[in-house]
N, C-alpha and C positions, 0 to 999 in steps of 0.2 A: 504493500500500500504506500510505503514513506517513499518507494521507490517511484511509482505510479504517479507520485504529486509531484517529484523532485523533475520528474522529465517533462511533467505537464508546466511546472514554471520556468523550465530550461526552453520551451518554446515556446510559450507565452513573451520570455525578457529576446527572444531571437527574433519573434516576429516585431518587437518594440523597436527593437531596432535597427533591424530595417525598411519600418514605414519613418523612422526619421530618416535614414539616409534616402529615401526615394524620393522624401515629399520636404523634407523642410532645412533642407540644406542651403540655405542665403547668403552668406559672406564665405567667398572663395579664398584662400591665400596661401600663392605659390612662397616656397619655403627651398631656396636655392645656396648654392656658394661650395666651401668647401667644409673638412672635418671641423671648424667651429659651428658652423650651422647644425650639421648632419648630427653633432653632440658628442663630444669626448668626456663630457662632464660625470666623474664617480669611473671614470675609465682608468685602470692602471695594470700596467704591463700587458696588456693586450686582454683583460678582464671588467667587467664592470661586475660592480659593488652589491650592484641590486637595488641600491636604497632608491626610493623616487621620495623627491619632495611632497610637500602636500599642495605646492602651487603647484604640479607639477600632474596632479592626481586628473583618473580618469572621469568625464564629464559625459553624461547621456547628449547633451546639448555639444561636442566637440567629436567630428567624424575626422579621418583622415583618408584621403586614396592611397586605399594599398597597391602591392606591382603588380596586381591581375587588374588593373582601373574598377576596382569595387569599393566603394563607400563601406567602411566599419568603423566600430568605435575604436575612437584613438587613445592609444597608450603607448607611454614609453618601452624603449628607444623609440620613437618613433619614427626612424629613421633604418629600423633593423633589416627589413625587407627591399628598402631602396640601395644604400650604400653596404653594401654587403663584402665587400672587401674589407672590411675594418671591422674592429668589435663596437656598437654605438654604444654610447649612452646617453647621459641627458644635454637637451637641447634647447634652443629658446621657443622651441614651434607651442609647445604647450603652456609652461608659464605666461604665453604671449593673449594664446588662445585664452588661457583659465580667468585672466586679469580682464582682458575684455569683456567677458562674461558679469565679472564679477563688479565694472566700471559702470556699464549701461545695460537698461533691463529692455532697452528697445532695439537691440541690434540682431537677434534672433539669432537660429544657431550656426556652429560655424564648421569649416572644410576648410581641412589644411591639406595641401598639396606635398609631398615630402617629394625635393628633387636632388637634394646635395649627395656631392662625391668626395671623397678627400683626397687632397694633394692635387688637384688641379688648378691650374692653372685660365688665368681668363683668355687667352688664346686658347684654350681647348673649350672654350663655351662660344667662340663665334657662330657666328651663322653656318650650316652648312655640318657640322662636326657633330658626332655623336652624342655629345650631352645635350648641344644645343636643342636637337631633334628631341631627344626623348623628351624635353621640359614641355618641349611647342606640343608635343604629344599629350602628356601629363595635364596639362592646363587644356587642351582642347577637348580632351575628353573632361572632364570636370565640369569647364561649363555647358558644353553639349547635355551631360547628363542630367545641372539642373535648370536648362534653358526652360523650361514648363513650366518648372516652379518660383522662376524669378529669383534664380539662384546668380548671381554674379562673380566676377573676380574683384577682389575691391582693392589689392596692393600685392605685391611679389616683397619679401622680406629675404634680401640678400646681402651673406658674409661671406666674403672671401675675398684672398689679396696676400695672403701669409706667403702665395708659393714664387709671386710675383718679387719679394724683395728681397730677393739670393744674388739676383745679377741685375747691373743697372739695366742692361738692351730694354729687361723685362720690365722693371721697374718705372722709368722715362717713357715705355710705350702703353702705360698702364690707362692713362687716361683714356687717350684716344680709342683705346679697343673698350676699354667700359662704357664711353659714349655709343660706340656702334653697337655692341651689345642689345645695349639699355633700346635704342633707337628701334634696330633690327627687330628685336621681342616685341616692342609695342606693334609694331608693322604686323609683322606674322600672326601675331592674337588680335587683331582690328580694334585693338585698343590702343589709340596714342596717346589719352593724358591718363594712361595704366600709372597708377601711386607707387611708387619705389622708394622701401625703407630700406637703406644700406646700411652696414656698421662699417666707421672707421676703426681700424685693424688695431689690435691690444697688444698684439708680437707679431713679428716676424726674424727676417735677416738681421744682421749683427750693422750692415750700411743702408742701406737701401729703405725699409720699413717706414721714415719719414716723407721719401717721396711717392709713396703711393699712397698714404695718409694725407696727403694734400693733396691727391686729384679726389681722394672720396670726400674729402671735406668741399671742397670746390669741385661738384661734379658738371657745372656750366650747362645744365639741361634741368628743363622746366619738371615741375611735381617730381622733384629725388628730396628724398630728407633723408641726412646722414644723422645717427645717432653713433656717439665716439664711446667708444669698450676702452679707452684707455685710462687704467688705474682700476679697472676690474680684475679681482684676483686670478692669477693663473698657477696652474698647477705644477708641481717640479721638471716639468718639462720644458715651461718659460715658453710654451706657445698654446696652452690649449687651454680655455676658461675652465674653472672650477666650476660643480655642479651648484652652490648657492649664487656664482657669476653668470650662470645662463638662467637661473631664476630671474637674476636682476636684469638684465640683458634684455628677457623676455617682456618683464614688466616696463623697461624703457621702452622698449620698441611699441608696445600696445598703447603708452603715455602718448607717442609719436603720431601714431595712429588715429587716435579717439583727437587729439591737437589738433590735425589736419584737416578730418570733416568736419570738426567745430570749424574752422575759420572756415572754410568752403563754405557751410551752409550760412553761415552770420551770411557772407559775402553776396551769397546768391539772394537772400531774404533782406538784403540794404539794394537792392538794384531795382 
């Protein structure tokens, strides 16, 4: 009998959830870059901890796509199924997700796209190149899926730039291929004032890591808000956020977020 009830509310909480990911999946946000994104946080020697924060914690209202393009509930790593060459662990996708939840009770629920790889490089995200594809994939199925329900893409939250400041060539050419990136994506997703929250870089190389911290700070293209990681704790690695740093990280970027549509909407409603 205890058996017979236990599977009757194992599909009853299966079918819950998935009439949220069918039907009420609203705020899309692609989740790009490298192993800071993707989440090294509680990661050590190629193991993670296990611990999940409690910002960090699973939400009925927070789906993610996983790598068969299916809407389920999101939970850390959540990055596990995407970057799969690394061990993940915690990332800013959910702290980011849980705090916007927890900021406005009118923003409805949310879809995080996970797309980061670690150790790439933004020449290997151009136009044209394997990651690039799979994102322009990643996001168009997303919004395809909640085009009915008035599901949108509302901002891409993208870190990365750590692989760029090894060698000047890369570093001095960082701008300009982030500009065309940034450009290319909005083109390809018929989105061109598409919101991009960037982090400027916490670590990198030992020369170079200030000048790619100054084109993400000045990224000289319209709707980018850079949120700067630096003097957020990193781990004995001295390049990878700690798992309370991608909490906070998380929670700046969702500050970032919720700041932008506020002025947008003031701006639209004075006009």
């Amino acid at each position: 009998m205890a058996k017979s009830i236990l599977l009757l509310l194992m599909l009853m909480a299966s079918s819950y959830f998935t009439a949220i990911a069918n039907s009420q999946v609203k705020n899309i946000f692609l989740l790009a870059g490298q192993s800071n994104m993707s989440g090294q946080g509680g990661v050590v020697k190629n193991k993670w901890d296990g611990i999940v924060p409690p910002e960090c914690s699973p939400n009925p209202a927070i789906l993610k796509l996983d790598a068969n393009l299916q809407w389920v509930e999101a939970t850390e790593p959540l990055h596990a199924d995407i970057d799969v060459n690394v061990t993940c662990g915690i990332g800013p996708g959910m702290p980011f997700a849980n705090s916007l939840l927890n900021k406005t009770a009118c923003l409805g629920p949310v879809g995080l796209v996970p797309c980061a790889l670690a150790g790439k490089k933004i020449s290997e995200w151009q136009k044209g190149t394997f990651f690039y594809n799979q994102l322009v994939t990643r996001a168009t199925a997303a919004k395809v899926l909640q085009e009915e329900y008035c599901g949108e893409i509302r901002a891409m939250l993208w870190y990365q730039g750590e692989s760029d400041t090894v060698r000047m060539s890369d570093a001095t050419a960082y701008k300009g291929r982030m500009q065309k990136f940034f450009t290319d994506l909005r083109s390809d997703l018929g989105l061109p004032d598409l919101l991009i929250i960037q982090v400027a870089l916490a670590s990198g190389g030992k020369h170079y890591t200030e000048i790619v911290r100054e084109a993400q700070l000045n990224p000289d293209l319209p709707n980018i808000v850079t949120v700067d990681a630096k003097g957020l704790q990193l781990q004995k690695d001295n390049l990878h956020l700690t798992a309370s740093s991608q909490v906070l990280l998380g929670q700046m970027m969702a500050d970032a977020f919720l700041q932008t549509i506020s002025t947008t909407s003031s701006s639209i409603n004075s006009q």
